[in-house]
N, CA, C and O atoms as a CHARMM CRD file, in Angstrom:
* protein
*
  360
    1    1 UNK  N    -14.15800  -1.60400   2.05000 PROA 1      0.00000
    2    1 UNK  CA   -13.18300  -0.62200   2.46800 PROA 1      0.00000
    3    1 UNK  C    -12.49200  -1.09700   3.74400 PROA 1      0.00000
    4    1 UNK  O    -13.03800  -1.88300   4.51900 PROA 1      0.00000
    5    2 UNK  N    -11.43100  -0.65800   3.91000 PROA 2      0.00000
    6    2 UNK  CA   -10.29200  -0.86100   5.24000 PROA 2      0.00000
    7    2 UNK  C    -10.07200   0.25200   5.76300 PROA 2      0.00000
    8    2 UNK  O    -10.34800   1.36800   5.32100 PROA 2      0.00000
    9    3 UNK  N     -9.53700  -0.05400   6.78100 PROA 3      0.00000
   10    3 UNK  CA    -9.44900   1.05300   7.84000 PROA 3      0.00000
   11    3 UNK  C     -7.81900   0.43200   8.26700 PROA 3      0.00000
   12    3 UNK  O     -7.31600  -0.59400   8.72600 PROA 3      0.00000
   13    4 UNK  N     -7.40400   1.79300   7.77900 PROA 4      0.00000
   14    4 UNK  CA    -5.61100   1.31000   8.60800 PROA 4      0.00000
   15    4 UNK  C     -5.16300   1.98000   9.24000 PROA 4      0.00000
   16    4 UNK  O     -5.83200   3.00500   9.37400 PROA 4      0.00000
   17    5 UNK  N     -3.85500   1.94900  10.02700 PROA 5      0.00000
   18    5 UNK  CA    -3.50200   3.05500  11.11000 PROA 5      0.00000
   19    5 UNK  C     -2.31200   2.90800  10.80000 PROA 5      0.00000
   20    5 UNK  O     -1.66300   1.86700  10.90800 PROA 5      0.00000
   21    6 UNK  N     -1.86200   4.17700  10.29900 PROA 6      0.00000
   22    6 UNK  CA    -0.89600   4.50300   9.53100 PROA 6      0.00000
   23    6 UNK  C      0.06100   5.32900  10.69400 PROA 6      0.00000
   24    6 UNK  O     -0.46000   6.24900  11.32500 PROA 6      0.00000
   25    7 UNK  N      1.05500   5.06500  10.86500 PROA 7      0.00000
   26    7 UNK  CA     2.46300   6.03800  11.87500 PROA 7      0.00000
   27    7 UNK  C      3.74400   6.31100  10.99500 PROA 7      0.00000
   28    7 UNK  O      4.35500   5.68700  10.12800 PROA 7      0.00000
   29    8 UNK  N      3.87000   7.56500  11.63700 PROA 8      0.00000
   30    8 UNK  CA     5.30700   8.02900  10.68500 PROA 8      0.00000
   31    8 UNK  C      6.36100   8.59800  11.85300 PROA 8      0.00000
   32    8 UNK  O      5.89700   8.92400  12.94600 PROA 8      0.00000
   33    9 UNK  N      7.64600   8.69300  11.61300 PROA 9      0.00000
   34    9 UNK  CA     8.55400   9.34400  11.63300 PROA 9      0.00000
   35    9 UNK  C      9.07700   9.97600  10.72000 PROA 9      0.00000
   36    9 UNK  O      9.52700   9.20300   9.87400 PROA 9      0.00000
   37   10 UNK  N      9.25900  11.17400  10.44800 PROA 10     0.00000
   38   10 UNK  CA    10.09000  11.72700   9.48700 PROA 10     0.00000
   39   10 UNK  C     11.11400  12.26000   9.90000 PROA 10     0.00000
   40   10 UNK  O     11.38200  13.28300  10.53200 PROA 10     0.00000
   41   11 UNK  N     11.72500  11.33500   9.41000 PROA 11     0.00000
   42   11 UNK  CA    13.64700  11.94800  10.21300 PROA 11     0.00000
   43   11 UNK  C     14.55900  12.81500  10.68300 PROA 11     0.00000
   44   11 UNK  O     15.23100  12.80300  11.71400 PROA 11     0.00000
   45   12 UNK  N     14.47700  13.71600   9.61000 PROA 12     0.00000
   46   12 UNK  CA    15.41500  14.87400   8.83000 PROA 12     0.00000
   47   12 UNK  C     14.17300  15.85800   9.63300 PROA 12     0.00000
   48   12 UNK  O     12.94900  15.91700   9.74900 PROA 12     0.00000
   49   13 UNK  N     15.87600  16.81600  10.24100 PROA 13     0.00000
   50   13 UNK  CA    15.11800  18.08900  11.33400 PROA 13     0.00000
   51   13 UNK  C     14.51200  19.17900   9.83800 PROA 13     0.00000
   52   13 UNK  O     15.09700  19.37200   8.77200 PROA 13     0.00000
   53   14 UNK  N     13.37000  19.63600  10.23500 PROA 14     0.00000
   54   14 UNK  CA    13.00600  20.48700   9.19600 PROA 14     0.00000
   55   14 UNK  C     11.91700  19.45700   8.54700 PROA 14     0.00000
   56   14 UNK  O     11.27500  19.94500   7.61700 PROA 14     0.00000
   57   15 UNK  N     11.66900  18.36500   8.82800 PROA 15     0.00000
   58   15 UNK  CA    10.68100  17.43700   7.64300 PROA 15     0.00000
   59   15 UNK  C      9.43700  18.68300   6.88100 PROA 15     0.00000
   60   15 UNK  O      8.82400  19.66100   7.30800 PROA 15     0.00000
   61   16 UNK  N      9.52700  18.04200   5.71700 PROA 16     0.00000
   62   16 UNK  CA     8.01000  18.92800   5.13800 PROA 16     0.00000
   63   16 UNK  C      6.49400  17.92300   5.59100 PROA 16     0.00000
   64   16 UNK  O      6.80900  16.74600   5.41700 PROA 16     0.00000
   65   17 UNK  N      5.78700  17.96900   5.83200 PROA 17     0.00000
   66   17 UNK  CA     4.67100  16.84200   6.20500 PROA 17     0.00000
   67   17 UNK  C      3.73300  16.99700   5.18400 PROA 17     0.00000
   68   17 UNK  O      2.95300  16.10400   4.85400 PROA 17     0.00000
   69   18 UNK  N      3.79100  18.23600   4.61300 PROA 18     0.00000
   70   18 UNK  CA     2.17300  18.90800   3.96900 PROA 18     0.00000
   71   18 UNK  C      1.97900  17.89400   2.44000 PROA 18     0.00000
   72   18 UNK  O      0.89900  18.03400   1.86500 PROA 18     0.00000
   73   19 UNK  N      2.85700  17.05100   1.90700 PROA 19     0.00000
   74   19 UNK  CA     2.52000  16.16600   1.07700 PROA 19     0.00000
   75   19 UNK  C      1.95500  14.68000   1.44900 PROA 19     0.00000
   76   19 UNK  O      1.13600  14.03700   0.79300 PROA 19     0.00000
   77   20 UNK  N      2.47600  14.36700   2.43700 PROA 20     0.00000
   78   20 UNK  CA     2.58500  13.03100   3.22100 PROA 20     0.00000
   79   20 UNK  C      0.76700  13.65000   3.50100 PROA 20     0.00000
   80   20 UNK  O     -0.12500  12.98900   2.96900 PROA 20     0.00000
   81   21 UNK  N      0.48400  14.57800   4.12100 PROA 21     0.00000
   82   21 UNK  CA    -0.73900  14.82000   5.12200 PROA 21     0.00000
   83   21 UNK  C     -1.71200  14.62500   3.62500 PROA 21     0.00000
   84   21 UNK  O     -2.68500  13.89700   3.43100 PROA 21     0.00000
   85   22 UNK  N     -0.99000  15.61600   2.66700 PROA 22     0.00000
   86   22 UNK  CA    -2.41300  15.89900   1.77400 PROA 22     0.00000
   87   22 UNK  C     -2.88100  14.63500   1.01000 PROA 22     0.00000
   88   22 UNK  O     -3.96700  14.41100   0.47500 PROA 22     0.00000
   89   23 UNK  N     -1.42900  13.63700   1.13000 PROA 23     0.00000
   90   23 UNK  CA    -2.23800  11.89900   0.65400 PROA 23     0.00000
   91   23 UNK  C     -3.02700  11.56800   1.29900 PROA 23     0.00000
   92   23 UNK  O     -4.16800  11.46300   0.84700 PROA 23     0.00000
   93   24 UNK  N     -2.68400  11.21400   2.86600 PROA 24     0.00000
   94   24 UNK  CA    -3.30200  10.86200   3.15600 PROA 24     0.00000
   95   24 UNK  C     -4.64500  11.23300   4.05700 PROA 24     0.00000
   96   24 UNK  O     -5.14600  10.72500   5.06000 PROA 24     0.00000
   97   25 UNK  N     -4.97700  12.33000   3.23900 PROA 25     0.00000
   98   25 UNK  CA    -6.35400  13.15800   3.23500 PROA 25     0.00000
   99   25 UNK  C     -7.23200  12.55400   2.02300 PROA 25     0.00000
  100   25 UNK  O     -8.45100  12.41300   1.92200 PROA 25     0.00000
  101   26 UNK  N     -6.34700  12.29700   1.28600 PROA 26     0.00000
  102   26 UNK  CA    -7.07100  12.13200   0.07300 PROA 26     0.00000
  103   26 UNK  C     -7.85100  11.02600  -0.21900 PROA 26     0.00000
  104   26 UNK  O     -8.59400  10.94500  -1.19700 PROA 26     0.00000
  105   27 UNK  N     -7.65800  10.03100   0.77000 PROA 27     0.00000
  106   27 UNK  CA    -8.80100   8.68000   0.74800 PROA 27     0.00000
  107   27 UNK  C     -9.70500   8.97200   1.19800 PROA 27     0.00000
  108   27 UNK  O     -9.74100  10.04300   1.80400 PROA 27     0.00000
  109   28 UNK  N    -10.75200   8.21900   1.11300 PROA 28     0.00000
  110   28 UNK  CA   -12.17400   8.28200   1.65100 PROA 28     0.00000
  111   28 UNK  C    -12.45300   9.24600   2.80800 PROA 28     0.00000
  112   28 UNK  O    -13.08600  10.27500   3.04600 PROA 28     0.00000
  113   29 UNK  N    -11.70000   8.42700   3.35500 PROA 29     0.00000
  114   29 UNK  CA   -11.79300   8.99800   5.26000 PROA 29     0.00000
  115   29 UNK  C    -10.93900   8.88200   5.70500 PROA 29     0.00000
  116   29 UNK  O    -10.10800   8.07900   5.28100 PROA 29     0.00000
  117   30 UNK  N    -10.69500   9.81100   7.02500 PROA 30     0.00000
  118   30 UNK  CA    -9.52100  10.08000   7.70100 PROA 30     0.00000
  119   30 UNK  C     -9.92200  10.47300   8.68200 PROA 30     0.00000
  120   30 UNK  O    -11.02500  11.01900   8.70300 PROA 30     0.00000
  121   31 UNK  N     -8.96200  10.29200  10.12700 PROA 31     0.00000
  122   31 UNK  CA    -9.04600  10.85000  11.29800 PROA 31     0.00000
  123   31 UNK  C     -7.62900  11.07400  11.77600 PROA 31     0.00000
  124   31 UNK  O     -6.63500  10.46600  11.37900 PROA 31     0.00000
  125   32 UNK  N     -7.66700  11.84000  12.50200 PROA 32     0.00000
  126   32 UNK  CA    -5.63800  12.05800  13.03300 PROA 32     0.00000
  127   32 UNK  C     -5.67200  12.09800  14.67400 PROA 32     0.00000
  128   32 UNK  O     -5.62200  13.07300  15.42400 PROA 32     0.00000
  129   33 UNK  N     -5.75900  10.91000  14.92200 PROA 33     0.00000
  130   33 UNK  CA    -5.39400  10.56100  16.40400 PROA 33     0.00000
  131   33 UNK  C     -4.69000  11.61500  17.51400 PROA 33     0.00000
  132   33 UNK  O     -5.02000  12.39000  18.41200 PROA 33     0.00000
  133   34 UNK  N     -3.32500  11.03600  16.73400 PROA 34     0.00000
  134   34 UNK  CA    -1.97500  11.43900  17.59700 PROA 34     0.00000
  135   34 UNK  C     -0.96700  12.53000  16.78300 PROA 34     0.00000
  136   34 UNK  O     -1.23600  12.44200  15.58400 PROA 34     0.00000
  137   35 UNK  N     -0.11900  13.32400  16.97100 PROA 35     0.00000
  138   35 UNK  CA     0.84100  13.86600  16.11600 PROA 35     0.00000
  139   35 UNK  C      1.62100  13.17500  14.68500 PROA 35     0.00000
  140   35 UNK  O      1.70700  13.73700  13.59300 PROA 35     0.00000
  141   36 UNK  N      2.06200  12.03000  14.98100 PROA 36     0.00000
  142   36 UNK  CA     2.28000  11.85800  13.75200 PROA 36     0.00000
  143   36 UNK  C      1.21400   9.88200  13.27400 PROA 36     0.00000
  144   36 UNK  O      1.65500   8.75600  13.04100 PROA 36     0.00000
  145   37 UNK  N     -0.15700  10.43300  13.34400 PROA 37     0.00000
  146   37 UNK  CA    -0.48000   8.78600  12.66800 PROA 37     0.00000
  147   37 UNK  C     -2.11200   9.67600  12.15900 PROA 37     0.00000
  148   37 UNK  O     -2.70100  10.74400  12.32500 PROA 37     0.00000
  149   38 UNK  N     -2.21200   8.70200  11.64700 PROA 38     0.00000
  150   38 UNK  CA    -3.76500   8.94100  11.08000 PROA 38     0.00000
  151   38 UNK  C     -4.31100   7.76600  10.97700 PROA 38     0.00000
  152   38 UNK  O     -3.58900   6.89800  10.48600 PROA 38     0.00000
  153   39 UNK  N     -5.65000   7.38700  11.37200 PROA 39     0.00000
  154   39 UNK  CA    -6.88600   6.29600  10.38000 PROA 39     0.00000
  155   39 UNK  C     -6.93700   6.81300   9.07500 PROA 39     0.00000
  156   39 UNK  O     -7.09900   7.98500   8.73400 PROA 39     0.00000
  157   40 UNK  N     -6.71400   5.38100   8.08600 PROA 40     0.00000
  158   40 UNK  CA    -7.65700   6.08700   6.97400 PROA 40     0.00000
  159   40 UNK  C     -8.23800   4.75200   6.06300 PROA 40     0.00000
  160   40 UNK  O     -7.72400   3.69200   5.70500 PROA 40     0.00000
  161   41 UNK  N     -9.31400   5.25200   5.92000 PROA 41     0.00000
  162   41 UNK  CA   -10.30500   4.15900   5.55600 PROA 41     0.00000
  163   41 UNK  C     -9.96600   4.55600   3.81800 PROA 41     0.00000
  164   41 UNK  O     -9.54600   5.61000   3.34100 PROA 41     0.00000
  165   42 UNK  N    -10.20200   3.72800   3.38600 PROA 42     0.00000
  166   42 UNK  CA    -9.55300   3.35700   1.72600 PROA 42     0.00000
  167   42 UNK  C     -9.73500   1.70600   1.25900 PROA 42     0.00000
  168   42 UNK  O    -10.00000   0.78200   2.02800 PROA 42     0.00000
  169   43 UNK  N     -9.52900   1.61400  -0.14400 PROA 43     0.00000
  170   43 UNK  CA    -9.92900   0.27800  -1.02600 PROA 43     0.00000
  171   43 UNK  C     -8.56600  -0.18900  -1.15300 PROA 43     0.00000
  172   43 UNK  O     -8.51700  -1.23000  -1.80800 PROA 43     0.00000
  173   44 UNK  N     -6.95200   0.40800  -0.57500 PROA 44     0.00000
  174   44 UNK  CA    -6.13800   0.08900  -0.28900 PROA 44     0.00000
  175   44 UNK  C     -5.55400  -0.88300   0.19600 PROA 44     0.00000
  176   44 UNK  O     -5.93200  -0.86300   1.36700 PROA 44     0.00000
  177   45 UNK  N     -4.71700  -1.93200   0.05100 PROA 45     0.00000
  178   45 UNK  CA    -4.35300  -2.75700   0.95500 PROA 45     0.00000
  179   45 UNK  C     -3.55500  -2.09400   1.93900 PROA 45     0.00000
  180   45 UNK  O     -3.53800  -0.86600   1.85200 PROA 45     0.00000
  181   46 UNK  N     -2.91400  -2.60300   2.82100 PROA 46     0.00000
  182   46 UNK  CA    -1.85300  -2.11500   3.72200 PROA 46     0.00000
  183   46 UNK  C     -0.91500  -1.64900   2.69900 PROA 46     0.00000
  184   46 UNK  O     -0.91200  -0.47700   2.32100 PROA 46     0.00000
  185   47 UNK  N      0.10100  -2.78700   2.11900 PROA 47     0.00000
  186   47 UNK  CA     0.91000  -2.52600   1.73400 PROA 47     0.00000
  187   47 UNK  C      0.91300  -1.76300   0.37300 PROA 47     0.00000
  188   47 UNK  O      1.97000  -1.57400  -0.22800 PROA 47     0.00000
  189   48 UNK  N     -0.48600  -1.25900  -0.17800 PROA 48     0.00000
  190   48 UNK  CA    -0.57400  -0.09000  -1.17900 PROA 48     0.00000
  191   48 UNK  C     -0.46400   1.01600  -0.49200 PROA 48     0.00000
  192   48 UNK  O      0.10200   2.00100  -0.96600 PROA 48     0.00000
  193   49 UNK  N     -0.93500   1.00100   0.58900 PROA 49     0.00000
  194   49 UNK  CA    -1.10800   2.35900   0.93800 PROA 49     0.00000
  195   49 UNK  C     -0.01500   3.12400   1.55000 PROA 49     0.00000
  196   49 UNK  O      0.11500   4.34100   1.68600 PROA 49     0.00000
  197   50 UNK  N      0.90900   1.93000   1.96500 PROA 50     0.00000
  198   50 UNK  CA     2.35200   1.95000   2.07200 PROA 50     0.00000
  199   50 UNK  C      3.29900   2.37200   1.03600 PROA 50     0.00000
  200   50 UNK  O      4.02900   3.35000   1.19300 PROA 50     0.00000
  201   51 UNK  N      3.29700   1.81300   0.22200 PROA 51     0.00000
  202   51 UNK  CA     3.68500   2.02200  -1.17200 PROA 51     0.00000
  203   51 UNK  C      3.79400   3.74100  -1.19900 PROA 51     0.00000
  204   51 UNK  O      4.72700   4.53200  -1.06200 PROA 51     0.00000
  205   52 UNK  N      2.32600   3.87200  -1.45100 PROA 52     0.00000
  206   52 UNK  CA     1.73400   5.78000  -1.64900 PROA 52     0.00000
  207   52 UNK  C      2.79500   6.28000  -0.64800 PROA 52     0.00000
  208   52 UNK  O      3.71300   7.03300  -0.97300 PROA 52     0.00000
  209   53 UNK  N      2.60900   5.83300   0.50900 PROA 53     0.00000
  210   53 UNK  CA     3.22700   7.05300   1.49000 PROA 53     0.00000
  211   53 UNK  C      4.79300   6.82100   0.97800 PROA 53     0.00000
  212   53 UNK  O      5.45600   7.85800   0.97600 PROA 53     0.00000
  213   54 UNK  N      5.15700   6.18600   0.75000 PROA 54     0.00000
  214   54 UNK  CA     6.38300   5.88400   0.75500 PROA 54     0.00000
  215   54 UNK  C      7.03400   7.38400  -0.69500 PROA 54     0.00000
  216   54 UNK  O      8.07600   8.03400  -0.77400 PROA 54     0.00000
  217   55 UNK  N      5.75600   7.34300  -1.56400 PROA 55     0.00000
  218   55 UNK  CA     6.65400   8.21700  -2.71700 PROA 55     0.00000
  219   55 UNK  C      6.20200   9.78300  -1.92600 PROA 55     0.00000
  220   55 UNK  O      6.10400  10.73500  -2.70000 PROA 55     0.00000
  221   56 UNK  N      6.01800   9.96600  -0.90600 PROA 56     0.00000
  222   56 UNK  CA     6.04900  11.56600  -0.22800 PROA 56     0.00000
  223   56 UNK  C      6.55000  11.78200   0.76100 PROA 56     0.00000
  224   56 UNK  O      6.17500  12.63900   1.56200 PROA 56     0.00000
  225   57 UNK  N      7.69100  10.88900   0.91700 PROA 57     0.00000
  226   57 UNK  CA     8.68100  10.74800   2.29800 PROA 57     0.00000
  227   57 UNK  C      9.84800  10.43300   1.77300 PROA 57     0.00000
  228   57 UNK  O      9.95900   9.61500   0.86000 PROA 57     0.00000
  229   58 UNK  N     10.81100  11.05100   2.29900 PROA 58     0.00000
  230   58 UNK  CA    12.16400   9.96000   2.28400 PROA 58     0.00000
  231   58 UNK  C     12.65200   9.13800   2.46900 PROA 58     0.00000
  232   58 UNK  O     12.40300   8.37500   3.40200 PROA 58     0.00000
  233   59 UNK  N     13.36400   9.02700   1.79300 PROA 59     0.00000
  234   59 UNK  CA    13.99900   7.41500   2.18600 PROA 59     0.00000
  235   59 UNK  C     14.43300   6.75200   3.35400 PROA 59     0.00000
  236   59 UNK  O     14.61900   5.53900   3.44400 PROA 59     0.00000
  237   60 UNK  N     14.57600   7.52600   4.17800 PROA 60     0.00000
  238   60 UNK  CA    15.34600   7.11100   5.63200 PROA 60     0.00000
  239   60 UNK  C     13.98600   7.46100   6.74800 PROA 60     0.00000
  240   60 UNK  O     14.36400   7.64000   7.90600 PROA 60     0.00000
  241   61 UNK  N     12.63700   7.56200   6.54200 PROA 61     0.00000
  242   61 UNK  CA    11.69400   7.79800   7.05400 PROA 61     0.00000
  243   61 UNK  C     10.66700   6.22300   7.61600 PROA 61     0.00000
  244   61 UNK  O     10.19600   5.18200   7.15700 PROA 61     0.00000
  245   62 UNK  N     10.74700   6.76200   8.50000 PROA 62     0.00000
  246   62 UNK  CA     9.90800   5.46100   9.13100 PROA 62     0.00000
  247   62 UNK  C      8.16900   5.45200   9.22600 PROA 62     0.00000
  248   62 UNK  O      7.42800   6.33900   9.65200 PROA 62     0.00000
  249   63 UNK  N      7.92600   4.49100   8.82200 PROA 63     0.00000
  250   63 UNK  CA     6.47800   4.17700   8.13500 PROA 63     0.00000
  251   63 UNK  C      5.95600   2.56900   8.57300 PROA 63     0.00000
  252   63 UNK  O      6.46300   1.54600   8.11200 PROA 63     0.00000
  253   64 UNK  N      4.84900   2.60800   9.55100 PROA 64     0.00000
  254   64 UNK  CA     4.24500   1.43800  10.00700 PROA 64     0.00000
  255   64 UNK  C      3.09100   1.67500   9.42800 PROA 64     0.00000
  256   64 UNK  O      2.87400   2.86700   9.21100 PROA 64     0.00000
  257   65 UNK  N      1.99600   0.66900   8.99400 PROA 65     0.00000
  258   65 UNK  CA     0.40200   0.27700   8.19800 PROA 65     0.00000
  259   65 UNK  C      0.10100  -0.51200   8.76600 PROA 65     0.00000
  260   65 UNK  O      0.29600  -1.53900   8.11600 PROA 65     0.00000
  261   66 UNK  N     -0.26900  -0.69800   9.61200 PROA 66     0.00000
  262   66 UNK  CA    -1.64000  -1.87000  10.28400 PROA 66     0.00000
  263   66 UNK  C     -2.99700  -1.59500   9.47100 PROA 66     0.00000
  264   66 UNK  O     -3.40300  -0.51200   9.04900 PROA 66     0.00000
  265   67 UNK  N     -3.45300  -2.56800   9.38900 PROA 67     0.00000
  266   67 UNK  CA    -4.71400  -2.67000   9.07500 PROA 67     0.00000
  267   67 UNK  C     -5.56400  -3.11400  10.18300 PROA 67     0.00000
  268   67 UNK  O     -5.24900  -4.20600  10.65700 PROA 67     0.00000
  269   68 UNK  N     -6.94800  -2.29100  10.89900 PROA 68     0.00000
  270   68 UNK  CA    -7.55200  -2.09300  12.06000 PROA 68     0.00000
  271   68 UNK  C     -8.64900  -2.98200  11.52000 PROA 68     0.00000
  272   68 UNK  O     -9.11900  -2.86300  10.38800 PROA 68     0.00000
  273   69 UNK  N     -8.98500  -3.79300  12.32400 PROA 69     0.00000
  274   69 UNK  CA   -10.68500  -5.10700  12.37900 PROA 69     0.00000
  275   69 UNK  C    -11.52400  -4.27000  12.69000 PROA 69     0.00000
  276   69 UNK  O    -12.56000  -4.08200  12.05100 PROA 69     0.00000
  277   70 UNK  N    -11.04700  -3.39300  14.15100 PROA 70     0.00000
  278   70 UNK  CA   -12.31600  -2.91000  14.76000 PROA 70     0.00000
  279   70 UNK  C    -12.78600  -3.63200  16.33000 PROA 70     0.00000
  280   70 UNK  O    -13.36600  -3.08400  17.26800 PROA 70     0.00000
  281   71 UNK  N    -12.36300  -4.86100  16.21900 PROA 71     0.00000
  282   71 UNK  CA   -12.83000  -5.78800  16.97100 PROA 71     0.00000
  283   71 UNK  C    -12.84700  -5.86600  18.54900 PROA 71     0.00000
  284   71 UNK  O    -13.49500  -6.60300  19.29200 PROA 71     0.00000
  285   72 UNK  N    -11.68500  -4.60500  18.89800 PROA 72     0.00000
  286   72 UNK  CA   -11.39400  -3.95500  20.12500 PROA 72     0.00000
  287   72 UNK  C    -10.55500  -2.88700  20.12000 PROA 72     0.00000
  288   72 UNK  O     -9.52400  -2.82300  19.45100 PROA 72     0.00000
  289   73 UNK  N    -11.20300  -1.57300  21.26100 PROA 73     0.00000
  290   73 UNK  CA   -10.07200  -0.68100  20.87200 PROA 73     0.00000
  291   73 UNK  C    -10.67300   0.26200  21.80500 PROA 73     0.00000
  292   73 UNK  O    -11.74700  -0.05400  22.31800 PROA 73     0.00000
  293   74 UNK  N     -9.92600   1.79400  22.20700 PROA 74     0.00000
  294   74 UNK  CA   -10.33500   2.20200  23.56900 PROA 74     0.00000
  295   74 UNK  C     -9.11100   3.34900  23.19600 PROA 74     0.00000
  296   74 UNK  O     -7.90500   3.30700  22.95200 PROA 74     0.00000
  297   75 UNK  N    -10.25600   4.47600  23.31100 PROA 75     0.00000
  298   75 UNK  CA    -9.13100   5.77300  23.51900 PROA 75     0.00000
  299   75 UNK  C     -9.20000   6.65200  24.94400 PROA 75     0.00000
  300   75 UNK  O    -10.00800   6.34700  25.82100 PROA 75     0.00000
  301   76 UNK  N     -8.09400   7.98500  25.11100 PROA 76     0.00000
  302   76 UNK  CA    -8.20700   8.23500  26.33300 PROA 76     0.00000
  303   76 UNK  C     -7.54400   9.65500  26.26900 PROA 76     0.00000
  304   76 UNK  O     -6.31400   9.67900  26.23900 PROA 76     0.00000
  305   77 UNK  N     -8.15700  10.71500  26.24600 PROA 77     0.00000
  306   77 UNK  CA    -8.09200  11.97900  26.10300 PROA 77     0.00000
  307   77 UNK  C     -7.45300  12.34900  24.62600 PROA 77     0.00000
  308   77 UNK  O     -6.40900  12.93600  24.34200 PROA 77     0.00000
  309   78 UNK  N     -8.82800  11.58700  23.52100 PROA 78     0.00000
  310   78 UNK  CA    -8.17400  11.89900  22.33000 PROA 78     0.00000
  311   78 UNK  C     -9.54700  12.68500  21.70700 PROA 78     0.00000
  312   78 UNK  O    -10.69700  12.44100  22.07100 PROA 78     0.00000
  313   79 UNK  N     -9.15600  13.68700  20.68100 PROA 79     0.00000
  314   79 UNK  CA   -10.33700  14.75800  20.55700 PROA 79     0.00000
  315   79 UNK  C    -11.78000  14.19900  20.02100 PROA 79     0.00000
  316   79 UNK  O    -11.98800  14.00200  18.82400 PROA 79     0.00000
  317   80 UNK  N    -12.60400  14.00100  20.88700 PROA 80     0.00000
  318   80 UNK  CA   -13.77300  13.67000  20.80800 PROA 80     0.00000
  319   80 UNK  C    -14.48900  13.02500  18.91100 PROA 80     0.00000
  320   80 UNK  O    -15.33900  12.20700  18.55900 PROA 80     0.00000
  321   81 UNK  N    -13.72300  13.78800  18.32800 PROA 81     0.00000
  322   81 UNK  CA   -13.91700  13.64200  16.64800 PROA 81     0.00000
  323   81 UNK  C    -13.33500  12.41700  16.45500 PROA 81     0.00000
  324   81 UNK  O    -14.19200  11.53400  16.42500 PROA 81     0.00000
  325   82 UNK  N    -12.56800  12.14100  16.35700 PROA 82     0.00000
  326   82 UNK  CA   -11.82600  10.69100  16.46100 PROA 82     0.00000
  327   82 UNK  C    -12.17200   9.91300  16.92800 PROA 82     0.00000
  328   82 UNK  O    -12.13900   8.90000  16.22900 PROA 82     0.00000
  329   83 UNK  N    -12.66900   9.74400  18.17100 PROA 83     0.00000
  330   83 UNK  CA   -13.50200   8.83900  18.87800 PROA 83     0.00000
  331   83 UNK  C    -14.83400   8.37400  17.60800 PROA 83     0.00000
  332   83 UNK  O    -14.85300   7.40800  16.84400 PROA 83     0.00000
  333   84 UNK  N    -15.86300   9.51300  17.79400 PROA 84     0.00000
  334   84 UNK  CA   -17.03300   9.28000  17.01800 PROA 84     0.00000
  335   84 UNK  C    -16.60200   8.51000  15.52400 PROA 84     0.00000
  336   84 UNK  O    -17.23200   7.54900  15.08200 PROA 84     0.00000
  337   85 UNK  N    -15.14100   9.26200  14.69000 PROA 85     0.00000
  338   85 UNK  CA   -15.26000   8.74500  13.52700 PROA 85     0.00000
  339   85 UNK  C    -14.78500   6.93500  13.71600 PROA 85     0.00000
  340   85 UNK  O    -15.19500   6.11700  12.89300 PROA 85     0.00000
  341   86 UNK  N    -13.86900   6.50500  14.92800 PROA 86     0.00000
  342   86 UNK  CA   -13.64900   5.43800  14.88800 PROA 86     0.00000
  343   86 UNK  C    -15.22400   4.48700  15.12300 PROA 86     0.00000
  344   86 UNK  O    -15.53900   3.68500  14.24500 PROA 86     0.00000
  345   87 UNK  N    -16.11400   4.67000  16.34100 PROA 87     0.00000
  346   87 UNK  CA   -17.69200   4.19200  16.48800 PROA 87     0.00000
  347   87 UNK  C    -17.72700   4.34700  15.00500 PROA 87     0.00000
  348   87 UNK  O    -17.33200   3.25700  14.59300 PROA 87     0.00000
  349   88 UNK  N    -17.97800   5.08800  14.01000 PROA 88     0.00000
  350   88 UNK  CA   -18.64800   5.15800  12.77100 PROA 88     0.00000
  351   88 UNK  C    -17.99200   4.52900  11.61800 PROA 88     0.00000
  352   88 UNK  O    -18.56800   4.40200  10.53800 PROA 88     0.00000
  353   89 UNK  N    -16.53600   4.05200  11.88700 PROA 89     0.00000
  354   89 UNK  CA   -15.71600   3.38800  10.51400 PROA 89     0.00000
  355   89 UNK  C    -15.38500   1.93600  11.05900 PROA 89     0.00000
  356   89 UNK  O    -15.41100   0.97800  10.28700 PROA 89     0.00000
  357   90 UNK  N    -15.06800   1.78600  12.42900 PROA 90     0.00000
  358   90 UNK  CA   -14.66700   0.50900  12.59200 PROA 90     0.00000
  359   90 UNK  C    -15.99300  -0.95500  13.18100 PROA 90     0.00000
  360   90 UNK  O    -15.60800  -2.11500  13.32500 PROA 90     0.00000
């Protein structure tokens, strides 16, 4: 499994999110950092999981996929849950 860190913009004032969110709920695991990004651990490559988000967004919507090692990393007033799930996935 991978662990990626997925960021969005959704463009258009009014965006709907609740499809975009409920994908990417739907893998293994998930954590939601920041307002608009999430971890999510999945059998996904980057660019599948890219793909997915891509059919619950629009077209003019901005979408970055890193794929996370683990190998270094450091948060800083982010909700304690996130922290623990990153110690436990990465």
């Amino acid at each position: 499994m991978a662990v990626h860190w997925v960021n969005y913009d959704l463009n258009k004032t009014g965006q709907n999110y609740t499809k975009l969110i409920e994908y990417l709920k739907s893998h293994q695991s998930w954590a939601k950092p920041l307002a608009s990004s999430f971890f999510v651990k999945t059998s996904l490559t980057a660019g599948q999981l890219r793909d997915g988000i891509k059919k619950h967004v629009d077209g003019n919507d901005s979408i970055v996929v890193v794929n996370v090692t683990g190998q270094g990393w450091g948060t800083a007033n982010v909700d304690s849950n996130v922290t623990a799930w990153l110690k436990k996935n990465l």
